[in-house]
MMTF fields as JSON, N, C-alpha, C and O atoms, coordinates in Angstrom:
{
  "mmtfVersion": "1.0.0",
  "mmtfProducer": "UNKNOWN",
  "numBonds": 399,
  "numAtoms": 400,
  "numGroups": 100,
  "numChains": 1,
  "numModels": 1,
  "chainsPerModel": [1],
  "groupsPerChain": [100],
  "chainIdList": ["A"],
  "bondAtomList": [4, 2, 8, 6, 12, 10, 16, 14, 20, 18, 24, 22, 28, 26, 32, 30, 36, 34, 40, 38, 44, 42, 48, 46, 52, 50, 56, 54, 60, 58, 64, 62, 68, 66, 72, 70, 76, 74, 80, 78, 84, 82, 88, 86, 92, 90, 96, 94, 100, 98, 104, 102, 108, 106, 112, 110, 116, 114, 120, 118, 124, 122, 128, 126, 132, 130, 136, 134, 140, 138, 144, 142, 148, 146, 152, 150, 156, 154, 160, 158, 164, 162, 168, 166, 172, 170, 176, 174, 180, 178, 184, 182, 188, 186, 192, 190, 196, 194, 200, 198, 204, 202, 208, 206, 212, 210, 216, 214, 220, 218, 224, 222, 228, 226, 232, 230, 236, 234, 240, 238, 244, 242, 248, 246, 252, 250, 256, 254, 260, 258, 264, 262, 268, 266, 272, 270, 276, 274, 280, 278, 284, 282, 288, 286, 292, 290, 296, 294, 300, 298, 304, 302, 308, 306, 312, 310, 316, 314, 320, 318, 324, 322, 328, 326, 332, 330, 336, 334, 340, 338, 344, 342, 348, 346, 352, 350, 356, 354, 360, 358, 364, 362, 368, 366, 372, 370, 376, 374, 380, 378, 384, 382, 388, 386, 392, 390, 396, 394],
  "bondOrderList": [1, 1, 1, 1, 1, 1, 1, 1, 1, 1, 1, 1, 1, 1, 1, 1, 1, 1, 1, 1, 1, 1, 1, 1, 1, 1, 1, 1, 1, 1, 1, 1, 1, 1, 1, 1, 1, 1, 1, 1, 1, 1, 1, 1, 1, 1, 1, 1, 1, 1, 1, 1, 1, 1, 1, 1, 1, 1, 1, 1, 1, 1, 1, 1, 1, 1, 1, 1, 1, 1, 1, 1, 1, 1, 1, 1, 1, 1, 1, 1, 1, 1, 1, 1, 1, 1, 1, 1, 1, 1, 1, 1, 1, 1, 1, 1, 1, 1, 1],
  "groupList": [{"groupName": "UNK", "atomNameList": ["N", "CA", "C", "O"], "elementList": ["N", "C", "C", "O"], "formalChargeList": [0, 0, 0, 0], "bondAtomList": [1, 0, 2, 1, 3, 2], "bondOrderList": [1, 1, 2], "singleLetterCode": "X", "chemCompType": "L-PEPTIDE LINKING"}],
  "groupTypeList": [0, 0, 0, 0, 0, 0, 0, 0, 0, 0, 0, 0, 0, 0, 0, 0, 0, 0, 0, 0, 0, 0, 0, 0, 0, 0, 0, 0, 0, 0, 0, 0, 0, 0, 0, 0, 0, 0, 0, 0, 0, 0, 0, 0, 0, 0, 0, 0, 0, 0, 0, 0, 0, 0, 0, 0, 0, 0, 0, 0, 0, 0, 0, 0, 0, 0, 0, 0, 0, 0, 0, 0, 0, 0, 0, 0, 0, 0, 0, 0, 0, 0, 0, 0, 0, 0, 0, 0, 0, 0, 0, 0, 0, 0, 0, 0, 0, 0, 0, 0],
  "groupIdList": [1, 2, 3, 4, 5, 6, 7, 8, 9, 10, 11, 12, 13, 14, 15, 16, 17, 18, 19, 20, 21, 22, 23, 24, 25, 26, 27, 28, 29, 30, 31, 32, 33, 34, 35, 36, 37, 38, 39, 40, 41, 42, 43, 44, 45, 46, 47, 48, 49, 50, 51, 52, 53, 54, 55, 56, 57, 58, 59, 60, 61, 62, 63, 64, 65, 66, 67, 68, 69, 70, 71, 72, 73, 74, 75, 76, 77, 78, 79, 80, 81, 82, 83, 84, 85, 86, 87, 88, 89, 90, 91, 92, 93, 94, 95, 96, 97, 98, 99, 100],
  "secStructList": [7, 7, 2, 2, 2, 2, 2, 2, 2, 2, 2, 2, 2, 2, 2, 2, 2, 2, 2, 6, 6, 6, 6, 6, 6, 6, 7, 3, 3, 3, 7, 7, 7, 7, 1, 1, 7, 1, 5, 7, 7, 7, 7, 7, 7, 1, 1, 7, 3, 3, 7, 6, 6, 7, 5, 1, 7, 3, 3, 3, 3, 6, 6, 3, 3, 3, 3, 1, 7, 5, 7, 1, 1, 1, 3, 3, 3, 3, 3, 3, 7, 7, 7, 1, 1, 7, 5, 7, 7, 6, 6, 7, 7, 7, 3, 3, 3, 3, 3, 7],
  "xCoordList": [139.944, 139.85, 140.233, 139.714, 141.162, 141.497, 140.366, 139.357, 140.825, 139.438, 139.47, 138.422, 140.447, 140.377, 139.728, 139.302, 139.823, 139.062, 137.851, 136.974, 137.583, 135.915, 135.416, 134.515, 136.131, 135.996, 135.592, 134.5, 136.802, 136.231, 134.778, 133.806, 134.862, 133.879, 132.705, 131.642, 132.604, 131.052, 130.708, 129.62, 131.728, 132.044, 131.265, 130.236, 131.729, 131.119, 130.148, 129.227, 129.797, 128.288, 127.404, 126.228, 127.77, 127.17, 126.758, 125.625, 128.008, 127.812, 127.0, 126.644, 126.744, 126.184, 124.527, 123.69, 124.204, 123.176, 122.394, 121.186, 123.507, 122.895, 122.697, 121.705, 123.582, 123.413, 122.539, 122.144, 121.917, 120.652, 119.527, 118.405, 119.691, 118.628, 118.499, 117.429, 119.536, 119.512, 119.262, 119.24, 119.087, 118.833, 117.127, 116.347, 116.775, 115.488, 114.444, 113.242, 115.369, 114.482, 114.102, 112.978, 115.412, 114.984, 114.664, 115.222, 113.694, 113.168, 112.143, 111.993, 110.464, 109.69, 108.502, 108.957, 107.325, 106.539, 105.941, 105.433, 106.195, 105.677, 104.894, 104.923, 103.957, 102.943, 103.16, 103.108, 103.582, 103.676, 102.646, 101.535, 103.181, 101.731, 102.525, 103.609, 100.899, 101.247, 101.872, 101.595, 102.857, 103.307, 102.49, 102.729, 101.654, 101.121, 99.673, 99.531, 98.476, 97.061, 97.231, 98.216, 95.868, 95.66, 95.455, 95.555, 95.219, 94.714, 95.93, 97.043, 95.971, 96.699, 97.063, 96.089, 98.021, 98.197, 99.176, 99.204, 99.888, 100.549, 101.079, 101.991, 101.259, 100.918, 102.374, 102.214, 103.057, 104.17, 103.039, 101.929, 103.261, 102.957, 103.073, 103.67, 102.511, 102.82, 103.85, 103.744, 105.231, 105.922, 106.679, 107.171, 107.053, 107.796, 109.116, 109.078, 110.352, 111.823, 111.859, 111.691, 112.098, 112.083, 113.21, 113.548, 114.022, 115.217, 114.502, 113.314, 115.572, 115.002, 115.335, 116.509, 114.101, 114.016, 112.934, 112.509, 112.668, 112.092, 110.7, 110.203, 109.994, 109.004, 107.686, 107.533, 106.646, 105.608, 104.318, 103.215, 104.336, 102.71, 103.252, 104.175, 102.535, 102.218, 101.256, 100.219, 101.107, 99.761, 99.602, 100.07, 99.022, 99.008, 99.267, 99.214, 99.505, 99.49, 99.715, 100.101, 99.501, 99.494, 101.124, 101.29, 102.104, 103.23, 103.259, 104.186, 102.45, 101.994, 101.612, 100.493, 103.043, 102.528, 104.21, 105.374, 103.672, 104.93, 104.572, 103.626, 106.189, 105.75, 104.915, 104.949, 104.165, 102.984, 103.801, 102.899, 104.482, 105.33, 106.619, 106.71, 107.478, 108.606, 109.068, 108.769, 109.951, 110.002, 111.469, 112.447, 110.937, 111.621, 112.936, 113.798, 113.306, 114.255, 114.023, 113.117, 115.198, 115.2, 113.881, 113.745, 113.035, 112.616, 111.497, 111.965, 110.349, 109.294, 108.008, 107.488, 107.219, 105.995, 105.073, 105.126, 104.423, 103.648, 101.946, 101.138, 101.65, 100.642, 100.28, 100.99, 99.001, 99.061, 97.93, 97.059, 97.528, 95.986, 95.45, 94.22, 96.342, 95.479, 95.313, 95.672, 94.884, 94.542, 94.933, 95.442, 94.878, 94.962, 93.296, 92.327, 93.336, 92.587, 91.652, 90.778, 91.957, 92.04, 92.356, 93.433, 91.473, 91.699, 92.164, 91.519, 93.562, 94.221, 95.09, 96.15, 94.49, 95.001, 96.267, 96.85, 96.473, 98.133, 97.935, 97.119, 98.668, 98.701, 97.993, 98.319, 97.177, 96.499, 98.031, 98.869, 97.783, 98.231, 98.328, 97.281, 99.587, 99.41, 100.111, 99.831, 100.898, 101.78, 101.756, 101.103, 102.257, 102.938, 104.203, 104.321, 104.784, 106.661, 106.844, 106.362, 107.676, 108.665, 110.125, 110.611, 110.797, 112.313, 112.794, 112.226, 114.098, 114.967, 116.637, 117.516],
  "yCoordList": [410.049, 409.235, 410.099, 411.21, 409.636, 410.218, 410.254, 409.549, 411.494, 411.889, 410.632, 410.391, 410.012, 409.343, 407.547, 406.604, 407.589, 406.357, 406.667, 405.878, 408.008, 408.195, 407.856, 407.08, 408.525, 408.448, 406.917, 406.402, 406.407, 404.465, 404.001, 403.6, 404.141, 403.63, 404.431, 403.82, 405.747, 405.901, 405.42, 405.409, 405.082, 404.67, 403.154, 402.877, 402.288, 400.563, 400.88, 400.097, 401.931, 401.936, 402.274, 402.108, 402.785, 403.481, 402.688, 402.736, 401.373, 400.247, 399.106, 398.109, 399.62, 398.086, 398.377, 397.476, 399.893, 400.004, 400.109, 399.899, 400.585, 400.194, 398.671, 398.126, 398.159, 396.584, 395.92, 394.96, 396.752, 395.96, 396.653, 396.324, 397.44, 398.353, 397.625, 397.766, 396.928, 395.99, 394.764, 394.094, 394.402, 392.96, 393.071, 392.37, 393.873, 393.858, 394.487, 394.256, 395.393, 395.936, 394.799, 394.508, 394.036, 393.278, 391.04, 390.025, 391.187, 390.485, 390.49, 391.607, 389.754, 389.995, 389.657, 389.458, 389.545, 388.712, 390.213, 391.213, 389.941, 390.214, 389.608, 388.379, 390.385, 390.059, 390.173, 391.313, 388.922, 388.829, 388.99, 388.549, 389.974, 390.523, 389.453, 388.901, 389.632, 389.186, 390.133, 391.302, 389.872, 390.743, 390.372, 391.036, 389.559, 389.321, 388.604, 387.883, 388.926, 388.865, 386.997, 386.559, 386.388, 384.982, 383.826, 384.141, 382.794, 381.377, 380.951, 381.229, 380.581, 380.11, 378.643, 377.979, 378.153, 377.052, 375.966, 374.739, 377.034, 376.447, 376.746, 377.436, 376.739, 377.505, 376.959, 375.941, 377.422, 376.802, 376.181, 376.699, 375.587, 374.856, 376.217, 377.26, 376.015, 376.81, 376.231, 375.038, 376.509, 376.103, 375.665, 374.608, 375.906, 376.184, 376.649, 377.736, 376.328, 377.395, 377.824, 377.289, 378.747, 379.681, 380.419, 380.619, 380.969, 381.413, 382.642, 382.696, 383.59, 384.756, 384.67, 384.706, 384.514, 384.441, 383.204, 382.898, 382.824, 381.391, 381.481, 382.574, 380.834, 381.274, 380.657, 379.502, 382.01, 381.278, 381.315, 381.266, 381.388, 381.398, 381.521, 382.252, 380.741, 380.439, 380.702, 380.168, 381.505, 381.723, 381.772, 382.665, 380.868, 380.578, 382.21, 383.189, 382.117, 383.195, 382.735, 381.583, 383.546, 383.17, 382.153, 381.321, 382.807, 381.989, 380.707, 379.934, 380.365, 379.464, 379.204, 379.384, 378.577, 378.533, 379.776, 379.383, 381.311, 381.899, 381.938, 381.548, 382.766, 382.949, 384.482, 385.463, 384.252, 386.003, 385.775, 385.991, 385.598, 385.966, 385.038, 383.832, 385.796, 384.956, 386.064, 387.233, 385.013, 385.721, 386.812, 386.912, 387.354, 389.005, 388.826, 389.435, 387.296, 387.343, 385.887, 385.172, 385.522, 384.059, 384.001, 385.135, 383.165, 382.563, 381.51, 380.372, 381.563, 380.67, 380.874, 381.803, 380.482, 380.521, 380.731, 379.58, 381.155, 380.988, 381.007, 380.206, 381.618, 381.532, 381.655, 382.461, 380.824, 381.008, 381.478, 380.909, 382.458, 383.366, 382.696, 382.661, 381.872, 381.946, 380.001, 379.339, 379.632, 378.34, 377.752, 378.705, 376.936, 376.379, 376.544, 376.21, 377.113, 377.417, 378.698, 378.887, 379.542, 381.044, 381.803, 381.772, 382.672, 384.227, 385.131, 386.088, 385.115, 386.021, 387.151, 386.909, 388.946, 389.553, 390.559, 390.433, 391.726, 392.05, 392.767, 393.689, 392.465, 393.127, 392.263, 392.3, 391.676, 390.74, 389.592, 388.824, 389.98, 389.414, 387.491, 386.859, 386.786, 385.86, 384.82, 383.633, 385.112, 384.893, 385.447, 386.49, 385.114, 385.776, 384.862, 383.678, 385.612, 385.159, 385.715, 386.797, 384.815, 385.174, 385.372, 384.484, 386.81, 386.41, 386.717, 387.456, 386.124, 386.398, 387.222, 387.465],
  "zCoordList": [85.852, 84.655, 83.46, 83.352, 82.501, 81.244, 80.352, 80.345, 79.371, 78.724, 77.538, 76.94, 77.292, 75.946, 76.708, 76.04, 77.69, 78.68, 78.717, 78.366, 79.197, 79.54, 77.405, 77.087, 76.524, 75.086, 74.853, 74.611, 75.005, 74.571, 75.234, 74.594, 76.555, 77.302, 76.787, 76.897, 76.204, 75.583, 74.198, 73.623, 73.86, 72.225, 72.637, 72.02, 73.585, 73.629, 74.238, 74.005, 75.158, 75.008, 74.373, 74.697, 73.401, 72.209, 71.478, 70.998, 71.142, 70.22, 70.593, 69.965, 72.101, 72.671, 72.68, 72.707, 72.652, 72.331, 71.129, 71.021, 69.909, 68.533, 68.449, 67.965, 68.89, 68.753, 68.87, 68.209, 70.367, 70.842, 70.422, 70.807, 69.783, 68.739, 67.094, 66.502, 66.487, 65.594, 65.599, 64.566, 66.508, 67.042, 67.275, 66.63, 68.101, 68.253, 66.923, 66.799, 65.95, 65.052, 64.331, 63.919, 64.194, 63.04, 63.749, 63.334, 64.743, 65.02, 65.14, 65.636, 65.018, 65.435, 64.453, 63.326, 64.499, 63.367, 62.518, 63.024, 61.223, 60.161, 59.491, 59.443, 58.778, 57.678, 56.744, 56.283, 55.787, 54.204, 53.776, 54.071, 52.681, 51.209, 50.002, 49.814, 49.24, 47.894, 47.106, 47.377, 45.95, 44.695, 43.572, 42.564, 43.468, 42.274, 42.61, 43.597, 41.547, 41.996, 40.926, 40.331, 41.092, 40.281, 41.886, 43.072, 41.402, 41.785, 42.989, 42.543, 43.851, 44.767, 44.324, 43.97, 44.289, 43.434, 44.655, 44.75, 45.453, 46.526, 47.471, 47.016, 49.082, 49.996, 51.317, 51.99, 51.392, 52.815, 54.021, 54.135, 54.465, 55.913, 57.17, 56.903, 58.297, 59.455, 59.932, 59.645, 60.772, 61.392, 60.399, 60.794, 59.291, 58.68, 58.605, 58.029, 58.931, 58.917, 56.975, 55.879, 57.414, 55.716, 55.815, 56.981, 54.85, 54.891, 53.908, 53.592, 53.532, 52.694, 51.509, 51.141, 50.561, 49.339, 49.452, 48.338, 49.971, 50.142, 49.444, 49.718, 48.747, 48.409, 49.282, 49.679, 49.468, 51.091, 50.028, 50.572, 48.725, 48.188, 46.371, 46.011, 45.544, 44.512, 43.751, 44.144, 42.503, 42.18, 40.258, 39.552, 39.893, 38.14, 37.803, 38.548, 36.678, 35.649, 34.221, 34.019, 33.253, 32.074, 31.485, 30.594, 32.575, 32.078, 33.054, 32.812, 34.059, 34.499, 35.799, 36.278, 36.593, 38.349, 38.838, 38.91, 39.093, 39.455, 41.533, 42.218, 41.924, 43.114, 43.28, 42.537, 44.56, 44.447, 46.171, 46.981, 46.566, 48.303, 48.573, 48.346, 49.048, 49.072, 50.475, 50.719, 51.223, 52.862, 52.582, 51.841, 53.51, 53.632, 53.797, 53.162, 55.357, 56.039, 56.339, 55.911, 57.311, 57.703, 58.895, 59.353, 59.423, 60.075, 60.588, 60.602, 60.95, 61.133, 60.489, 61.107, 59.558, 59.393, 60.36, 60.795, 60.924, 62.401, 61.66, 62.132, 60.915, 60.481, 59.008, 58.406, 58.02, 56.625, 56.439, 57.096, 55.673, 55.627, 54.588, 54.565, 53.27, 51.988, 52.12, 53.095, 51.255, 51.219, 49.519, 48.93, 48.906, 47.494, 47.115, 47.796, 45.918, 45.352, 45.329, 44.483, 46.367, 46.515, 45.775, 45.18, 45.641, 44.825, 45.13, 45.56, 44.992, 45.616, 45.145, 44.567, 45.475, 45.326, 45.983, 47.06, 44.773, 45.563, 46.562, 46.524, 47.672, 48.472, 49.808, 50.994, 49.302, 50.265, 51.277, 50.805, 52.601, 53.505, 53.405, 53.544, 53.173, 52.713, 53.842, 53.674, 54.851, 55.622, 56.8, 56.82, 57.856, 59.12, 59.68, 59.997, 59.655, 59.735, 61.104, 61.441, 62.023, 63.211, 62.402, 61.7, 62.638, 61.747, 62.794, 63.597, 62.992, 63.611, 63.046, 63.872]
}
């Protein structure tokens, strides 16, 4: 076998394993935090499809109703920790997302 054959063939396996090293990093359920402390005002559903940027929690502030979590990445709501009318601070776990 030529050396520039044995070359390609470690090169696509190389790629086929980052691949499947990117695929799996970035799947898998995460826990959304809050960015901002105040009143829970409005909350996503479980089973939810959410795309990224999406906003998963609502919370008053002086300029009124802003978002305190918005999803990381595209995928499923699977679980919601906070409720409407909750006191909720930063950092506090507000979400759990399946992304794909």
């Amino acid at each position: 076998m030529k050396n520039s054959t044995k070359i390609g063939m470690a090169i696509i396996a190389a790629a086929s394993i980052l691949g499947a090293a990117y695929v799996y990093a970035f799947t898998g359920v995460v826990e959304e935090k809050a960015i901002m402390a105040g009143t829970v005002v409005s909350v996503v559903e479980p089973g939810t499809a959410v795309k990224e940027g999406d906003v998963l929690v609502t919370v008053t502030s002086l300029a009124g109703a802003v978002p305190a979590s918005r999803a990381a990445a595209d995928g499923v709501v699977k679980e919601v920790k906070v409720v409407k009318g909750q006191s909720l601070n930063k950092q506090d776990v507000v979400a759990v997302i399946e992304y794909r």
